[in-house]
N, C-alpha and C positions, 0 to 999 in steps of 0.2 A: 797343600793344594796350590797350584798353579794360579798365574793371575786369569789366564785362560778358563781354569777350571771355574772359579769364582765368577767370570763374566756368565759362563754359559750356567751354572746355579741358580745365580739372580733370573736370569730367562727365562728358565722353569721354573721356579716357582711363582710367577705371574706379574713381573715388577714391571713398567712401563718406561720404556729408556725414554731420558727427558730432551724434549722437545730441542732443537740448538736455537738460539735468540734468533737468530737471521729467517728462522721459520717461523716466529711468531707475527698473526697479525699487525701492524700498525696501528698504534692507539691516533687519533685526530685531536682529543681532547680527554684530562684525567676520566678515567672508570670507560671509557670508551670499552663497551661488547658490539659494536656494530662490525659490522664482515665487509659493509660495502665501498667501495674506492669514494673519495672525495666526491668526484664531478657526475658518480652517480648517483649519489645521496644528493647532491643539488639539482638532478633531475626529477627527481623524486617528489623533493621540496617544490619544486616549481609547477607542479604536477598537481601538488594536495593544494598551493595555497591559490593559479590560477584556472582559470575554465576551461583555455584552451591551449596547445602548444603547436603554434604555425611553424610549418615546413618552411616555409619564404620570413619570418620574422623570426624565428628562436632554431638558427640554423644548425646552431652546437647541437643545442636540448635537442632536436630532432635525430640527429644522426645518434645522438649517444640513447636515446632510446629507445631507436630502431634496433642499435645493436645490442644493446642488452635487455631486449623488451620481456626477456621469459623471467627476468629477476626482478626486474619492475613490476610486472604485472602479478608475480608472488605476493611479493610485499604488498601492493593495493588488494589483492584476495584472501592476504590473513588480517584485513582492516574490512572488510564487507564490500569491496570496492571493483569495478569492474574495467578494464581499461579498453576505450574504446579507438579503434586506427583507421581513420579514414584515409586510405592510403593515396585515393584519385582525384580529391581534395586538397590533400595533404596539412589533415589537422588529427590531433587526439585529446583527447579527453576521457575524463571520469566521470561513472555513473555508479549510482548506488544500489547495489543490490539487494534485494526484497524477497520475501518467500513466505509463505502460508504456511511451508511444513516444518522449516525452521526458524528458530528468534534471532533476526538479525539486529543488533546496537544499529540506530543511524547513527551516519557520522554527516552525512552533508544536508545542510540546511540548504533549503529555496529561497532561492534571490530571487521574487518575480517581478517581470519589467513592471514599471508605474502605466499608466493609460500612455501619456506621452512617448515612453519609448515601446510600448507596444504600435502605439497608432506611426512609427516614424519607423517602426521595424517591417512594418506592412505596407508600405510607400517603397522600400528600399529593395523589400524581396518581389514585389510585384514589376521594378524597373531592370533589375537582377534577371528575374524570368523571361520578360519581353526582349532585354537587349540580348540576351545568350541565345533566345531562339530565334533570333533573327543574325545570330553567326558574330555578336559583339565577341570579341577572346576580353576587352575587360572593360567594364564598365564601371561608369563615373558619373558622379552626380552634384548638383553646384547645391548649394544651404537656400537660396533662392527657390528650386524648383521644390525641395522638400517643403518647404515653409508653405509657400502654396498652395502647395495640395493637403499636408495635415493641417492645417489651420480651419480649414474646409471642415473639417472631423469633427473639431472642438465644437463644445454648446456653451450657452450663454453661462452656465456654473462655472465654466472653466478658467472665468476671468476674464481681463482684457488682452486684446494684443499684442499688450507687449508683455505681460504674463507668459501665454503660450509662447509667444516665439523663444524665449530666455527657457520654457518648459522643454522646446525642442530643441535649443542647443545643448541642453545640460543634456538630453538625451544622445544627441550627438556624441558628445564629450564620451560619456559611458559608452555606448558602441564602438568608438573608436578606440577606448580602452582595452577591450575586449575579443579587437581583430575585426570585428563585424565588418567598420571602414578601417580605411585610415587617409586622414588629412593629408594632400600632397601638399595645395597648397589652401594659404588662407580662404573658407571657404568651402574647398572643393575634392570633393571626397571618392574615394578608390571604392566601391564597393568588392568585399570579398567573396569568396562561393563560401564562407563562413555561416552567411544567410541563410542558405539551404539547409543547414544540418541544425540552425537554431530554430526557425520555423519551416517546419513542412510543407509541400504541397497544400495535403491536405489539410494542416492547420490555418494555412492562409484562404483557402475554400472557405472554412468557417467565419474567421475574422472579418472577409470582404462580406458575407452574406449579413453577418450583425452589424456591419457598416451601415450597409445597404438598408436595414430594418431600423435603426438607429435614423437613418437620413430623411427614411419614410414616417415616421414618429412626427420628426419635427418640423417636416411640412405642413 
């Protein structure tokens, strides 16, 4: 039998010609079975471990997950996870998927704001609303005018003065972690249209109207 004959044998009877090295995946790290490129798996990472990924602050992570968004979003939907694209904004995010018919594992815990960065997130979206319908393209706000007005919020439990105020920068601090602002300069903060998609419309209708019932209380 030919060397010929012997190739095309092995064929038939159902043997699997072996892979050439230069086709195999790249390992990143020993036991490595991951499939995905390096700088998409740290899109991915960047994805599960923050809240949001800005189009104007994480301009790599944005492009690389636009362009690979049908394999990202795999990956977050065999995790129970749902990837959300604000494309007119330009933020994304994850959200956790739920359902009655099937048992979904949670995977993401709720972080929810303390009173102080609620009552300093409802000062921010309410000056956010006002200046963009009045034609502002970006609007800005000094620690001053915040302080002001949520200080106004606080009740005598809340502590002193200067409690809340260090209450409301530490809330600062986190929002501005978060993209909600960002500090340009000491001070004085960029508000985002981040605002929008953290508190609603209609969730700030609510919050103002328990302000407002809260403020009546304590008259």
């Amino acid at each position: 039998m030919s060397d010929d004959d012997l190739t095309t044998a092995v064929a038939d009877e159902g043997f699997i010609a072996p892979t050439a090295m230069e086709d195999d995946l790249e390992a990143h790290f020993p036991g490595d079975r991951g499939t995905l490129d390096p700088e998409i798996r740290r899109v991915l990472v960047h994805l599960l471990q923050r809240r949001f990924i800005s189009m104007e602050r994480n301009r790599r992570e944005w492009t690389l997950l636009i362009e690979h968004q049908h394999v990202i979003e795999s990956r977050l939907n065999d995790i129970y996870l749902r990837l959300i694209i604000d494309h007119a904004r330009g933020f994304a995010y994850k959200q956790q998927l739920r359902s009655d018919e099937v048992e979904m594992p949670v995977l993401l815990k709720d972080s929810p704001y303390s009173r102080a960065e609620t009552l300093v997130l409802v000062h921010l979206r309410t000056v956010y609303q006002r200046e963009s319908a009045s034609g502002e393209g970006s609007v800005r706000i000094d620690i001053e005018d915040v302080e002001q007005t949520v200080l106004s919020y606080f009740a005598d439990a809340d502590g002193g003065t200067a409690k809340q105020q260090r209450a409301i920068r530490s809330a600062l601090d986190r929002l501005d972690r978060e993209g909600i602002v960002q500090e340009e300069t000491s001070g004085r903060y960029r508000i985002t249209a981040l605002v929008e998609v953290v508190l609603s419309a209609e969730t700030l209708k609510e919050l103002r109207e328990w302000l407002r019932a809260q403020s009546a209380v304590a008259r």
